[in-house]
N, C-alpha and C positions, 0 to 999 in steps of 0.2 A: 102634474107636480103641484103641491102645494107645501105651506108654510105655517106653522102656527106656533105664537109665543104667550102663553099666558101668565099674567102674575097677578095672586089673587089676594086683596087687602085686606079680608074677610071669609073665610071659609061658608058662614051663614047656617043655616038647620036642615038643608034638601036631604034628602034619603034615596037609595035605589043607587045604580052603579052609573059613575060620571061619562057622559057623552061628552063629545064636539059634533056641533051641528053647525050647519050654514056652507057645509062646502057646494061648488058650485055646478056640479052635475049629480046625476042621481047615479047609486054606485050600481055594481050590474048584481043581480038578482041569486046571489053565492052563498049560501049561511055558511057559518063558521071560518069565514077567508080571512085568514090574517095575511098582509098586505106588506112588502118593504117598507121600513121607515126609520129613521134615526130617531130616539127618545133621549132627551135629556131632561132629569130632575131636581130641582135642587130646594130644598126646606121642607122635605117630605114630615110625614108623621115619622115616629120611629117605630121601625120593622120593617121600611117599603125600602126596598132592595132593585138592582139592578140583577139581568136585562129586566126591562120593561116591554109592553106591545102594544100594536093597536091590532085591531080587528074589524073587520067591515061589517055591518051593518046592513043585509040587503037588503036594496030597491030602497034607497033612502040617501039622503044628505048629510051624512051624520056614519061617527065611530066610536069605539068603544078605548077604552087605557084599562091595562093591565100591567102587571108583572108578576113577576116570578117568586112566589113565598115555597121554602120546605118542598120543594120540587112539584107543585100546585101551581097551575096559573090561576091567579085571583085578581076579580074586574076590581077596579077603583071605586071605592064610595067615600064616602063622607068623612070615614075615618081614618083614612089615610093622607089627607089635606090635614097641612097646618094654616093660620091663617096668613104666611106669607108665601105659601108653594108656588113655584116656577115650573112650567111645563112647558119645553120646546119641542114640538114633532114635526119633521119634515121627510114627504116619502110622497107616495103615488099608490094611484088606486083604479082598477078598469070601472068604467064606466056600464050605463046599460044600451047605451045608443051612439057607434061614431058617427061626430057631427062632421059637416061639409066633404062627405065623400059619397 
């Protein structure tokens, strides 16, 4: 299970579709696995609509944020941050290795 609350004071100039990274096992080796998770947004650009998603990322530490545009899922980038956007995710993800058993 994990947790993540972001609030962001500055959007900045990155490009490419927004990650979280640093969680702390490696995820298990699944392209395209979108995973349980509760998303909450709040100060989005405007046109970023709910639901939202994440999606795993295999063999890595790290996810992707999407939502739902025009019945399209479209990954987050740059332009869908304002510079005060809030991003809450909390869900769960398999792993590639259970530990202590």
């Amino acid at each position: 299970f994990y947790s993540v609350s972001l609030k962001l004071t500055a959007k900045g100039s990155s490009t490419g579709s927004a990650t979280i990274s640093g969680l702390p096992f490696t995820s298990k080796n699944t392209a395209n696995h979108a995973f349980p998770a509760a998303v909450v947004l709040d100060d989005m650009a405007a046109g970023v609509t709910q639901p939202s998603y994440v999606t795993n990322n295999p063999n890595t530490t790290s996810f992707g944020l999407g939502y739902l545009a025009a019945g399209q899922y479209t990954e987050f980038t740059h332009a869908e941050f304002s510079d005060t956007s809030l991003i809450q995710v909390n869900g769960n993800y398999e792993i590639s290795t259970v530990y202590g058993i």
